[in-house]
Chimera marker file (.cmm) of the C-alpha trace (Angstrom):
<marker_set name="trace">
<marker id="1" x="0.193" y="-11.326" z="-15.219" r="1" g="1" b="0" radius="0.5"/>
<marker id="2" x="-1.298" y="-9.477" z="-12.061" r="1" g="1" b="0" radius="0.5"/>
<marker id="3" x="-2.642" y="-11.265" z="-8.915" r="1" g="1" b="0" radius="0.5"/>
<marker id="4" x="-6.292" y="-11.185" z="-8.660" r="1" g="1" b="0" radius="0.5"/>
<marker id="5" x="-8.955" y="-12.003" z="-5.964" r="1" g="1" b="0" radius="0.5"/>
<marker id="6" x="-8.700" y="-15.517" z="-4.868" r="1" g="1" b="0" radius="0.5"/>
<marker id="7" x="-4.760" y="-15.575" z="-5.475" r="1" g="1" b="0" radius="0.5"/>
<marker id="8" x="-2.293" y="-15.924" z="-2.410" r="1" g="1" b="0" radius="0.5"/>
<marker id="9" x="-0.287" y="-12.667" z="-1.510" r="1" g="1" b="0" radius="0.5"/>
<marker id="10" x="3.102" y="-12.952" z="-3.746" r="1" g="1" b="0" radius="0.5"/>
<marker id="11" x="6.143" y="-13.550" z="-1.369" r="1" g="1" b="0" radius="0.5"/>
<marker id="12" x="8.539" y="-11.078" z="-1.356" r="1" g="1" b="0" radius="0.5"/>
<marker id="13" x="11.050" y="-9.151" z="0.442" r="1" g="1" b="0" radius="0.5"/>
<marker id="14" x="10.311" y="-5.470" z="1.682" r="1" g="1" b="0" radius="0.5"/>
<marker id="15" x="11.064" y="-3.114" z="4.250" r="1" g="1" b="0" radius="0.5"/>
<marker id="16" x="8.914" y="-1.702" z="7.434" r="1" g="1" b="0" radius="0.5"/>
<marker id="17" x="9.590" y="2.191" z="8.026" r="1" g="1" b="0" radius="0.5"/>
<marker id="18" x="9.245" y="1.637" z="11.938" r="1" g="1" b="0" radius="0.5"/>
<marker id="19" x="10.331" y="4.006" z="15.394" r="1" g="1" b="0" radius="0.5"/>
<marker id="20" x="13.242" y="1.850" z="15.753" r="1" g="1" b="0" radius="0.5"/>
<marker id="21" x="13.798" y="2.246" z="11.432" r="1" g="1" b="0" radius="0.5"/>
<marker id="22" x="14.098" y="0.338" z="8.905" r="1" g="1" b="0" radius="0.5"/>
<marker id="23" x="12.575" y="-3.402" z="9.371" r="1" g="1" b="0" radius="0.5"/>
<marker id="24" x="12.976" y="-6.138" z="6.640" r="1" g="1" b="0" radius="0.5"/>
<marker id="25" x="9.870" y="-8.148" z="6.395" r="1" g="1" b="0" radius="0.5"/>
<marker id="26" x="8.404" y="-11.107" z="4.421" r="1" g="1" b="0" radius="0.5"/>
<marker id="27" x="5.395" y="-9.740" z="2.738" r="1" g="1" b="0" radius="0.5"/>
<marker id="28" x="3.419" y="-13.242" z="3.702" r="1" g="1" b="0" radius="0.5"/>
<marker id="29" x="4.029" y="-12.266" z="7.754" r="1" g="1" b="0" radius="0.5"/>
<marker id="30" x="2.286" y="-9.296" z="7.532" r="1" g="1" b="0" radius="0.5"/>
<marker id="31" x="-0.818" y="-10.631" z="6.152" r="1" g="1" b="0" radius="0.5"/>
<marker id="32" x="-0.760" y="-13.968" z="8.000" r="1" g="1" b="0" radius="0.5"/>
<marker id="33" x="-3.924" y="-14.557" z="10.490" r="1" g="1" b="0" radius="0.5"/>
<marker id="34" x="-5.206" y="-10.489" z="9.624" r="1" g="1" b="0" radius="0.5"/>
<marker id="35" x="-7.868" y="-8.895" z="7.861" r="1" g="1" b="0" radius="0.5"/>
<marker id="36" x="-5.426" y="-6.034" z="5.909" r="1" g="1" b="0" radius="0.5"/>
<marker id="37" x="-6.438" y="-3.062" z="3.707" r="1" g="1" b="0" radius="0.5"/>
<marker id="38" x="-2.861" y="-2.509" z="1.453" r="1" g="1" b="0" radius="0.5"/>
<marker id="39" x="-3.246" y="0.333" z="-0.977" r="1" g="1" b="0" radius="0.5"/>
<marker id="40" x="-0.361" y="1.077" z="-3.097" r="1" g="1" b="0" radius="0.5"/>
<marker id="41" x="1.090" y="4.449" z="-4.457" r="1" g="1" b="0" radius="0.5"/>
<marker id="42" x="2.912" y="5.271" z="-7.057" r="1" g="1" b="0" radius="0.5"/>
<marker id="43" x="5.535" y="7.340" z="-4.907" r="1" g="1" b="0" radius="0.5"/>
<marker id="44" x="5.714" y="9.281" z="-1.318" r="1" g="1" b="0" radius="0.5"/>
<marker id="45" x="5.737" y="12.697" z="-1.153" r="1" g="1" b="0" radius="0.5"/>
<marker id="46" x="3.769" y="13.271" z="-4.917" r="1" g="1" b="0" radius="0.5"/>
<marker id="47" x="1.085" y="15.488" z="-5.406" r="1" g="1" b="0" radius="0.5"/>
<marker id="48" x="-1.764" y="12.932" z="-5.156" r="1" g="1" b="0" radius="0.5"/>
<marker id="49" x="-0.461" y="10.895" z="-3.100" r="1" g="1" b="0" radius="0.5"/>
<marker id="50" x="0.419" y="13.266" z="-0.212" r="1" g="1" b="0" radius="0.5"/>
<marker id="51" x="-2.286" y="15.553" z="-1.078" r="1" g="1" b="0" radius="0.5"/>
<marker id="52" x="-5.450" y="12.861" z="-1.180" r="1" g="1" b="0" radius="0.5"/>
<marker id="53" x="-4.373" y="9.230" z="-1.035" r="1" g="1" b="0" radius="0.5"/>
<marker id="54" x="-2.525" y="8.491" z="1.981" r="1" g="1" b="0" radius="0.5"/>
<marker id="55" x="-4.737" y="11.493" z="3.979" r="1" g="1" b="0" radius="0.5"/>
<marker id="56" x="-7.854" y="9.873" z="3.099" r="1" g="1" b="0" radius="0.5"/>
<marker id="57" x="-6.788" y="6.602" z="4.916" r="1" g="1" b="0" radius="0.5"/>
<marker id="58" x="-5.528" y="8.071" z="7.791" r="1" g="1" b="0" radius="0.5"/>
<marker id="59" x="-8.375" y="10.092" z="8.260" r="1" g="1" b="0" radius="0.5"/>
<marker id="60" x="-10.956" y="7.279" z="7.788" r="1" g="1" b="0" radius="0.5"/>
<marker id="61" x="-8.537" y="4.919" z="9.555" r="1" g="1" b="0" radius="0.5"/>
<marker id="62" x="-11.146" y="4.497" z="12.925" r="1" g="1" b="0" radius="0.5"/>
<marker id="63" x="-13.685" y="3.620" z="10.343" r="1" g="1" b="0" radius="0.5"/>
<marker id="64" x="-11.800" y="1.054" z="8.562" r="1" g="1" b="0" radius="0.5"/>
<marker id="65" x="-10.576" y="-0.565" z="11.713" r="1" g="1" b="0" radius="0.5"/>
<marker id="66" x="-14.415" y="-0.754" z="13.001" r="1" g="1" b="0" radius="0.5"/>
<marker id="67" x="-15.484" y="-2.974" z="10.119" r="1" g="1" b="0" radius="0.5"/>
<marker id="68" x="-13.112" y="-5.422" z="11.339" r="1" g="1" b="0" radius="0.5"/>
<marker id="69" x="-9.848" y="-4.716" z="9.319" r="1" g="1" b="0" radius="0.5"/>
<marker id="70" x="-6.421" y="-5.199" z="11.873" r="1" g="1" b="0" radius="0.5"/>
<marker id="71" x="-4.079" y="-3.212" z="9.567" r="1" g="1" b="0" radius="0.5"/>
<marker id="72" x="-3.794" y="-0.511" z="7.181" r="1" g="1" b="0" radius="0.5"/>
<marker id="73" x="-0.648" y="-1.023" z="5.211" r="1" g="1" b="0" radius="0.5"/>
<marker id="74" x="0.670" y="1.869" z="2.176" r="1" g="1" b="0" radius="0.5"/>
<marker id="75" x="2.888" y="0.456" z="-0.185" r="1" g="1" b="0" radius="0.5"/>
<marker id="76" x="5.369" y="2.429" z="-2.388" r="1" g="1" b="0" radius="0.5"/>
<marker id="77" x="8.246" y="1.957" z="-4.497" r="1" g="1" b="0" radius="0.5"/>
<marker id="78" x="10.586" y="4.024" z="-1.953" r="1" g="1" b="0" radius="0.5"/>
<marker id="79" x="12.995" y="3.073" z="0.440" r="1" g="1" b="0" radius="0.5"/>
<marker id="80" x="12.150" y="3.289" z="4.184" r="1" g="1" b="0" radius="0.5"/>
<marker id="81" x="13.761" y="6.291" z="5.219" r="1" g="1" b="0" radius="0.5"/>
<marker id="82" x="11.426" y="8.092" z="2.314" r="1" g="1" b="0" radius="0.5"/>
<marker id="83" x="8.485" y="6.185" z="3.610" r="1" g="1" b="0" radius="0.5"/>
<marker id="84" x="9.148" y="7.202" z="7.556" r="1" g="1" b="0" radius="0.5"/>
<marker id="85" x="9.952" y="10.748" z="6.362" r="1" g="1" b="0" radius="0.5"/>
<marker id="86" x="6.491" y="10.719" z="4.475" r="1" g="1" b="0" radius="0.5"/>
<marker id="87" x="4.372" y="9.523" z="6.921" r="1" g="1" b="0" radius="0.5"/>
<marker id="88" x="5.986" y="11.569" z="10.164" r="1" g="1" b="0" radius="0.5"/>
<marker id="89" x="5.385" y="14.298" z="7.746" r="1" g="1" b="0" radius="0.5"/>
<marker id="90" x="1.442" y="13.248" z="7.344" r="1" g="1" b="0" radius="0.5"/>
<marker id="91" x="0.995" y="12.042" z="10.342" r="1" g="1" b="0" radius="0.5"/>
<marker id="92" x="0.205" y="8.408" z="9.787" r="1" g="1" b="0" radius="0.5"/>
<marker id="93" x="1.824" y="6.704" z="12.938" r="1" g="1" b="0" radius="0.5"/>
<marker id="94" x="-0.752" y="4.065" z="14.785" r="1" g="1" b="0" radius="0.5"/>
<marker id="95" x="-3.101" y="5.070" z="11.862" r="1" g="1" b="0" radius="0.5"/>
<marker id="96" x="-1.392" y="3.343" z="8.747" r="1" g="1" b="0" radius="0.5"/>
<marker id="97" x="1.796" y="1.347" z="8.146" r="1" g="1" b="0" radius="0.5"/>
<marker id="98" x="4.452" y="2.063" z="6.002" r="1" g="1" b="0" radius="0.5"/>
<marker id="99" x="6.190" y="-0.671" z="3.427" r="1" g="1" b="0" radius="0.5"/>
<marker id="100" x="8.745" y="0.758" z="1.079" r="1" g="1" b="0" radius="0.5"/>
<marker id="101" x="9.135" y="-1.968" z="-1.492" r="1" g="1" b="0" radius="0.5"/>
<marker id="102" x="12.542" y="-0.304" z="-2.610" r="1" g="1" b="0" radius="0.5"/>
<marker id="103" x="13.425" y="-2.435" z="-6.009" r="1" g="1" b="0" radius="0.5"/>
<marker id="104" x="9.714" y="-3.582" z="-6.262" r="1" g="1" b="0" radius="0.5"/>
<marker id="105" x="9.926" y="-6.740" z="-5.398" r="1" g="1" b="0" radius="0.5"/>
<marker id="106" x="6.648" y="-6.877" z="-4.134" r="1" g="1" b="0" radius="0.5"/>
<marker id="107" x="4.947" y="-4.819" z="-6.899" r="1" g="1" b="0" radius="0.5"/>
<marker id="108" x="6.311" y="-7.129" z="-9.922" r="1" g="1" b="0" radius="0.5"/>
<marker id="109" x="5.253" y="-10.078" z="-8.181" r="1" g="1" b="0" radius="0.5"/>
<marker id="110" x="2.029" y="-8.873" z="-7.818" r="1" g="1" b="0" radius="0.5"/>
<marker id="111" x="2.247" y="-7.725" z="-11.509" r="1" g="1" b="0" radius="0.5"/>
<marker id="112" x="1.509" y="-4.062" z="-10.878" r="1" g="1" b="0" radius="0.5"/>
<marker id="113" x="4.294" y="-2.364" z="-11.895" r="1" g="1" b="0" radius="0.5"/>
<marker id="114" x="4.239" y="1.172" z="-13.909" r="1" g="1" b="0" radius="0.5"/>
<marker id="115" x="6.946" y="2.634" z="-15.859" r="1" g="1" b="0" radius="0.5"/>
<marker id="116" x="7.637" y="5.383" z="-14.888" r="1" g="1" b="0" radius="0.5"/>
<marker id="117" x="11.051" y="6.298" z="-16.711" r="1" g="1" b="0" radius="0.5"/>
<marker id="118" x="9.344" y="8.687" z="-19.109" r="1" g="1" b="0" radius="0.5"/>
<marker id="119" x="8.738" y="11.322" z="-15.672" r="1" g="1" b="0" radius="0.5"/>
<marker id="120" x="12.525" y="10.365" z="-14.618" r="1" g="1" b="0" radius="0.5"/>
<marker id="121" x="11.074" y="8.116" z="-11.779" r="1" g="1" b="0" radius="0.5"/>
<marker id="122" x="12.034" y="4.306" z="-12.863" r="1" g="1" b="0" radius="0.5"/>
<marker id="123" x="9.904" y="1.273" z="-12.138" r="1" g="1" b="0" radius="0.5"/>
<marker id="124" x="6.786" y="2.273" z="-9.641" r="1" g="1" b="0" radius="0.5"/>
<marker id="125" x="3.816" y="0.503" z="-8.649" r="1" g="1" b="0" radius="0.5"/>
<marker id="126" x="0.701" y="1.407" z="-9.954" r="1" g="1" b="0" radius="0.5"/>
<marker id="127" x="-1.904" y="2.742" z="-7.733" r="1" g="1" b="0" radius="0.5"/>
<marker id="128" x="-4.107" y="-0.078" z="-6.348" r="1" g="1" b="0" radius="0.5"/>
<marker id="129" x="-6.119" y="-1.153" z="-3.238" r="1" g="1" b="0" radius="0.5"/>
<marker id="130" x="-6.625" y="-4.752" z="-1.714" r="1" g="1" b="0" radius="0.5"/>
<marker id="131" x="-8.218" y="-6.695" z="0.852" r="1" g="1" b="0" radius="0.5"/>
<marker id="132" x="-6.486" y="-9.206" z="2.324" r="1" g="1" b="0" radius="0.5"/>
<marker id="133" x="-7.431" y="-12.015" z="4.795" r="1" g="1" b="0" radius="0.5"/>
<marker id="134" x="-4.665" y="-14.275" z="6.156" r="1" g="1" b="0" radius="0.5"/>
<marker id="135" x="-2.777" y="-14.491" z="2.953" r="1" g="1" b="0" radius="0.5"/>
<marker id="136" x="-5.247" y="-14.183" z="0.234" r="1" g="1" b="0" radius="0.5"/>
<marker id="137" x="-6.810" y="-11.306" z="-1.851" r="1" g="1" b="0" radius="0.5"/>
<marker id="138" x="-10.157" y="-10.689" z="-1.162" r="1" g="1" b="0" radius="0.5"/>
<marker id="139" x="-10.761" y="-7.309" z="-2.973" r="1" g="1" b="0" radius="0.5"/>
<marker id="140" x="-8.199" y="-5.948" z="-5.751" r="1" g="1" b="0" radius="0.5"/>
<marker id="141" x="-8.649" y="-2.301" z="-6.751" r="1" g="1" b="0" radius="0.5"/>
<marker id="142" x="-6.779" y="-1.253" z="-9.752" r="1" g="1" b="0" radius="0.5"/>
<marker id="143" x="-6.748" y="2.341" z="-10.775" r="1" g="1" b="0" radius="0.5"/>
<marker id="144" x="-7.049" y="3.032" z="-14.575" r="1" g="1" b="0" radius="0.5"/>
<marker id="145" x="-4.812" y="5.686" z="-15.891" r="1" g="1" b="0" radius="0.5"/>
<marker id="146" x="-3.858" y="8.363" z="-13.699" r="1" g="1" b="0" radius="0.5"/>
<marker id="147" x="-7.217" y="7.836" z="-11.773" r="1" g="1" b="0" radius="0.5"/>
<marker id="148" x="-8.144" y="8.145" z="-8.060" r="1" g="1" b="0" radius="0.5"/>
<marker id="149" x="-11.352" y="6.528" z="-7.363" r="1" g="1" b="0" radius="0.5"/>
<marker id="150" x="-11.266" y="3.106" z="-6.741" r="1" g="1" b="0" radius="0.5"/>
<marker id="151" x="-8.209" y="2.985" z="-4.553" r="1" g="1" b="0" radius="0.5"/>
<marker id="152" x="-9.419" y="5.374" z="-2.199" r="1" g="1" b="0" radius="0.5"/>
<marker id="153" x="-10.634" y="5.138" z="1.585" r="1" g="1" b="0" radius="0.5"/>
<marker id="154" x="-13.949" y="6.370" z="1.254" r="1" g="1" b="0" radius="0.5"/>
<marker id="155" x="-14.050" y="3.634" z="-1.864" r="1" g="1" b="0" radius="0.5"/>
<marker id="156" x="-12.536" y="0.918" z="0.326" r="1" g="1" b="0" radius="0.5"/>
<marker id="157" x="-14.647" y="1.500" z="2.951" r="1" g="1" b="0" radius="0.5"/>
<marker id="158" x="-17.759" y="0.818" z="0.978" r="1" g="1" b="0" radius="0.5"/>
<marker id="159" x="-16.959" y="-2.243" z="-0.013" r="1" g="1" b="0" radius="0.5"/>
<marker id="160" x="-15.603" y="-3.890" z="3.642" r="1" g="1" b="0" radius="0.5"/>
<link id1="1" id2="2" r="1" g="1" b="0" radius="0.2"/>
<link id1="2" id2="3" r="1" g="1" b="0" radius="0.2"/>
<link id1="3" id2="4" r="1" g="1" b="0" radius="0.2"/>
<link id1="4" id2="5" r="1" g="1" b="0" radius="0.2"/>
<link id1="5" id2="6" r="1" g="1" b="0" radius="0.2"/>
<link id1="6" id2="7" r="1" g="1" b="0" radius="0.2"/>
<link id1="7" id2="8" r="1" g="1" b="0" radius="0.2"/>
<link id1="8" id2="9" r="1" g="1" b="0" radius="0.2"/>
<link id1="9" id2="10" r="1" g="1" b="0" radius="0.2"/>
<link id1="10" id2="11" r="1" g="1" b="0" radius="0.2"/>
<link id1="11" id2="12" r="1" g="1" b="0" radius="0.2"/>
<link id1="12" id2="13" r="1" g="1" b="0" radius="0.2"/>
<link id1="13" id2="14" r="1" g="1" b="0" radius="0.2"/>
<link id1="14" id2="15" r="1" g="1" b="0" radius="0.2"/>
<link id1="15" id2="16" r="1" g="1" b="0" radius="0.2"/>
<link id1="16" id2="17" r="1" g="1" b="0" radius="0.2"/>
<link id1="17" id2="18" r="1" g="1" b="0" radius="0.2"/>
<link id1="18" id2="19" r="1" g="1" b="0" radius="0.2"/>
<link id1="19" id2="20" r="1" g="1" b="0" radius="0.2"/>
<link id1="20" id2="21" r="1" g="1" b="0" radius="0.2"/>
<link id1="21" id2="22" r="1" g="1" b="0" radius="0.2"/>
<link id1="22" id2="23" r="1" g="1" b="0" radius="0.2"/>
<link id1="23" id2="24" r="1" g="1" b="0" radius="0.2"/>
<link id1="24" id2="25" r="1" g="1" b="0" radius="0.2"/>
<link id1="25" id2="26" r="1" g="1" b="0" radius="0.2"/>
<link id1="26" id2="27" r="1" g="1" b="0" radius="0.2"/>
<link id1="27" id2="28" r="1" g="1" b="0" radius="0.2"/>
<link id1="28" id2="29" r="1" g="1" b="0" radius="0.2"/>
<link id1="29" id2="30" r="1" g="1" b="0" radius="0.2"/>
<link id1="30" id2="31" r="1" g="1" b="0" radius="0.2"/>
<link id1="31" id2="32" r="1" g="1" b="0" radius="0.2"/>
<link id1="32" id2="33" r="1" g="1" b="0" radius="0.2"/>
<link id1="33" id2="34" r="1" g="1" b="0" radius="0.2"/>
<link id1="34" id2="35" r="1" g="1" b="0" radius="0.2"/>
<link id1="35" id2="36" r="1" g="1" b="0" radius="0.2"/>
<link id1="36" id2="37" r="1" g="1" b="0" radius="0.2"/>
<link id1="37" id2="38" r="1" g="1" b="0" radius="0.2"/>
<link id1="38" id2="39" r="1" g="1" b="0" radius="0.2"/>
<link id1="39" id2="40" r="1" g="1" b="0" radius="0.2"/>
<link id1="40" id2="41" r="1" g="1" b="0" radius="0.2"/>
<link id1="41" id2="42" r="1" g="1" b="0" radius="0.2"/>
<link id1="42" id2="43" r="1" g="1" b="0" radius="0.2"/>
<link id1="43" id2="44" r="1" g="1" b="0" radius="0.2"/>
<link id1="44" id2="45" r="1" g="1" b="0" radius="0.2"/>
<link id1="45" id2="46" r="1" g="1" b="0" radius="0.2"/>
<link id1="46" id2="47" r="1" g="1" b="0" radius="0.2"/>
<link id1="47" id2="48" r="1" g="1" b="0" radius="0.2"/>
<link id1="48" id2="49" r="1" g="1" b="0" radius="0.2"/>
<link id1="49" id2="50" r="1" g="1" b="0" radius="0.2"/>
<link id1="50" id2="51" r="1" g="1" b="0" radius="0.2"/>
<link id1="51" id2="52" r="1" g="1" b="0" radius="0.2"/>
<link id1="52" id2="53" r="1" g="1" b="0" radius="0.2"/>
<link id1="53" id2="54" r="1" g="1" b="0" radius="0.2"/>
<link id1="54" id2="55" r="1" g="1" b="0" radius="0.2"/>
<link id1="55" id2="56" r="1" g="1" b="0" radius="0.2"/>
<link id1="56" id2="57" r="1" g="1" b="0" radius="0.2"/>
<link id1="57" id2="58" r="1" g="1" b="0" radius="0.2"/>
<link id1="58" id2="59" r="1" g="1" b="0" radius="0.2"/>
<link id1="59" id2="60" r="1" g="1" b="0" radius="0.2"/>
<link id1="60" id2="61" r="1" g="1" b="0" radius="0.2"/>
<link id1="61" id2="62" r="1" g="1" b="0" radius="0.2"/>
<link id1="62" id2="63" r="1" g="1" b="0" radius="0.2"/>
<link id1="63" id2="64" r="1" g="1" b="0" radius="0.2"/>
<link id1="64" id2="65" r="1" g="1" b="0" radius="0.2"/>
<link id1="65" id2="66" r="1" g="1" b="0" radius="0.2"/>
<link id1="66" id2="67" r="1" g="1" b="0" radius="0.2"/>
<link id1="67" id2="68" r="1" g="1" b="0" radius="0.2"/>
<link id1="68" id2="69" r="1" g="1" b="0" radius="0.2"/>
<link id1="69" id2="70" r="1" g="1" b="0" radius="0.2"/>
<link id1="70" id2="71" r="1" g="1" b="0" radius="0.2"/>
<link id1="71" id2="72" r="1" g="1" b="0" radius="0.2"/>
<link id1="72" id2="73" r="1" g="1" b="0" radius="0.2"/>
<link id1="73" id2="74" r="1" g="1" b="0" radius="0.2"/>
<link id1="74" id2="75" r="1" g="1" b="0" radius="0.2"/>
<link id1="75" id2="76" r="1" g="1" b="0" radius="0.2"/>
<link id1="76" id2="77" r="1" g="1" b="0" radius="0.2"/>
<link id1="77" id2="78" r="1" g="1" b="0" radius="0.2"/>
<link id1="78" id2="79" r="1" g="1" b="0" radius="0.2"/>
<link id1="79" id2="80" r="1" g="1" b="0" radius="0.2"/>
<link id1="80" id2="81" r="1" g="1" b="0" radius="0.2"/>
<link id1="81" id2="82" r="1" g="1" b="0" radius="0.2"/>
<link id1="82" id2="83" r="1" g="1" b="0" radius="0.2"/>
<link id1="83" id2="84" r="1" g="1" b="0" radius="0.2"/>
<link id1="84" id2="85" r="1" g="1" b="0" radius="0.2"/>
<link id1="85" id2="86" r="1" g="1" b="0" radius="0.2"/>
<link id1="86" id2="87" r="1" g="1" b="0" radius="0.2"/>
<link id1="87" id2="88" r="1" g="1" b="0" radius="0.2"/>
<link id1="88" id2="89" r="1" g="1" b="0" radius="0.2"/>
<link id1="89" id2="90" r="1" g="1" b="0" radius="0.2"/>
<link id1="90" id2="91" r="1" g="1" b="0" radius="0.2"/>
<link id1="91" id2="92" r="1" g="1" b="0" radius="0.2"/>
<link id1="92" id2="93" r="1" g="1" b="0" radius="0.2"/>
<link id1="93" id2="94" r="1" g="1" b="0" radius="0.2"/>
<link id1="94" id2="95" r="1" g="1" b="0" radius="0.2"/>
<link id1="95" id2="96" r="1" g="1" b="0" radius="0.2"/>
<link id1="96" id2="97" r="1" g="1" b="0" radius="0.2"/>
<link id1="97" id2="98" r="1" g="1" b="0" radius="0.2"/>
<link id1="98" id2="99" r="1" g="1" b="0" radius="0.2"/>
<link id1="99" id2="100" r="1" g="1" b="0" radius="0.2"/>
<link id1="100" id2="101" r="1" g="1" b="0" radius="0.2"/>
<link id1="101" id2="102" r="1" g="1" b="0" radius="0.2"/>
<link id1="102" id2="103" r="1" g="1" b="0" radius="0.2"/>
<link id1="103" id2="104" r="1" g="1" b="0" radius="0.2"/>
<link id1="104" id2="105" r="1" g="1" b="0" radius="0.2"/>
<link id1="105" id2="106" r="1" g="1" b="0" radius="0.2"/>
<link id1="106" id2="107" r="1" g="1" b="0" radius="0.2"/>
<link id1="107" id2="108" r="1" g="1" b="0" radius="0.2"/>
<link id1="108" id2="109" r="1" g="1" b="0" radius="0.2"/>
<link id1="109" id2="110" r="1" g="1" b="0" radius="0.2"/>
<link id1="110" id2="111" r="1" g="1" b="0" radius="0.2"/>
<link id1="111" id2="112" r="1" g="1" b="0" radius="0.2"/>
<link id1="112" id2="113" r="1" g="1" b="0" radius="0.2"/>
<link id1="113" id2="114" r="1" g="1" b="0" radius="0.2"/>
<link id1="114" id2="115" r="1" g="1" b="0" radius="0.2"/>
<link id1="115" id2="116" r="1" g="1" b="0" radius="0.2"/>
<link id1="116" id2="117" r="1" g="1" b="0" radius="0.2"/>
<link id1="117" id2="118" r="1" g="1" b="0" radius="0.2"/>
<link id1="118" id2="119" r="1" g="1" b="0" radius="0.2"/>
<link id1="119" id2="120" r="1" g="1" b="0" radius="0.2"/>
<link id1="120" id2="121" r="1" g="1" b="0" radius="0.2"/>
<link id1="121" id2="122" r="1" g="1" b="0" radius="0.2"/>
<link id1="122" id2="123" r="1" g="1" b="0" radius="0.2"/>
<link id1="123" id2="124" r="1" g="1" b="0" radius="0.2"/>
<link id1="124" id2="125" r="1" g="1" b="0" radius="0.2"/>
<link id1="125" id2="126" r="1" g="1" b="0" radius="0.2"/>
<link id1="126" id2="127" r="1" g="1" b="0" radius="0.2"/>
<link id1="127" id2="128" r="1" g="1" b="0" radius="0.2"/>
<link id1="128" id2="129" r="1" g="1" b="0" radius="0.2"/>
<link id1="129" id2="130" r="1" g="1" b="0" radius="0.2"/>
<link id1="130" id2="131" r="1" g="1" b="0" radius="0.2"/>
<link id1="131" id2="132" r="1" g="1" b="0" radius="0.2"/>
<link id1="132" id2="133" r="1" g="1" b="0" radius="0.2"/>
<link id1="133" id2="134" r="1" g="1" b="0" radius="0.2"/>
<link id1="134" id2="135" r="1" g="1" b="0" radius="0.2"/>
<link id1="135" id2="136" r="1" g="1" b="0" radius="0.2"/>
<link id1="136" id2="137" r="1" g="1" b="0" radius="0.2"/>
<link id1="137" id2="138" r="1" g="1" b="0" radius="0.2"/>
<link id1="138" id2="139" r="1" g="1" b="0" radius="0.2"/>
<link id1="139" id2="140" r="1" g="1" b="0" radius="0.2"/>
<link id1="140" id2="141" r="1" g="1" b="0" radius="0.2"/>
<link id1="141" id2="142" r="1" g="1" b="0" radius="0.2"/>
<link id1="142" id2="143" r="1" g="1" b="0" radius="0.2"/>
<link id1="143" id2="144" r="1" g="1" b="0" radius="0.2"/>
<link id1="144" id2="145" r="1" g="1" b="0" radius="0.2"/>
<link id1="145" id2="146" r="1" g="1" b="0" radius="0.2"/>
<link id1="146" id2="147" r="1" g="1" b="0" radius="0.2"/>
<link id1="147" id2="148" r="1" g="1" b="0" radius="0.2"/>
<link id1="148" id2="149" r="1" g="1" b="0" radius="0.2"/>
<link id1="149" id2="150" r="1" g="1" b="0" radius="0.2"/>
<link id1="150" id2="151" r="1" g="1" b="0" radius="0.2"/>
<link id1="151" id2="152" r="1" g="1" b="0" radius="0.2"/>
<link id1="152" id2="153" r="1" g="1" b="0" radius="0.2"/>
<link id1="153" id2="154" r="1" g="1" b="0" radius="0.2"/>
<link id1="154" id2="155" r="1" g="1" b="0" radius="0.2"/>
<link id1="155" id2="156" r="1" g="1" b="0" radius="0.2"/>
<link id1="156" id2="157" r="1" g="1" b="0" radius="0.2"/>
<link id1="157" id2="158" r="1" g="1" b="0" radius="0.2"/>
<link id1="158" id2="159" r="1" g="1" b="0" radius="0.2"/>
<link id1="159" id2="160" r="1" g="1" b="0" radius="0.2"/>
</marker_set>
């Protein structure tokens, strides 16, 4: 059963693509005492993703971070050398965080997982976006399908 609005951030293992590299982290510190936009993708370096989804956040990043959001945080089912690689490649340092949730830890416990073995690319997270203030989901975007509306900055931003 996925999380919904209300529900406490699922706690979880995952890893922090940082300068210094790879960073385990408990997915309840990064959300304790902080407003946090997380939006999820289903993998780095994919069409949509790299071509719309995590480009839309850094590019409305400023605007986010004036309505009063701390952190932007993309979540993916890669490990953290894929998710550094990725966003040196978009240019997402001091704009948006990386989290590579390697064996989806994070993603089942939040009961947003996508199979994705029929495309040859295992268990992914679906694509989603959430607010979340000190521990607890505020706002819970869940695309349908292969959609990109709801997940995306411009979206988010609306509704901050």
């Amino acid at each position: 059963m996925a999380r919904s609005v209300g529900d406490q951030i699922p706690s979880a293992t995952v890893t922090l693509a940082t300068a210094e590299g790879p960073k385990p982290a408990q997915s309840e510190e990064l959300f304790k005492g902080k407003k946090v936009l997380l939006f999820a993708v289903p993998g780095a370096f994919t069409p949509l993703c790299s071509g719309q989804h995590l480009p839309g956040y850094i590019a409305k990043a400023d605007s986010i971070a004036a309505k009063g959001i701390d952190e932007i945080l993309c979540l993916s089912v890669n490990d953290a050398f894929v998710m550094d690689a990725w966003g040196k490649a978009l240019g997402a340092a001091g704009k948006v965080g990386l989290v590579a949730d390697g064996n989806a830890q994070f993603t089942k416990a939040m009961g947003l997982e996508l199979d994705a073995t029929p495309m040859q690319m295992g268990v992914r997270s679906q694509r989603y976006a959430m607010l979340v203030e000190d521990g607890v989901i505020k706002d819970l975007q869940v695309e349908e399908g292969r959609s990109f509306e709801v997940s995306s900055a411009e979206h988010m931003l609306d509704r901050i």
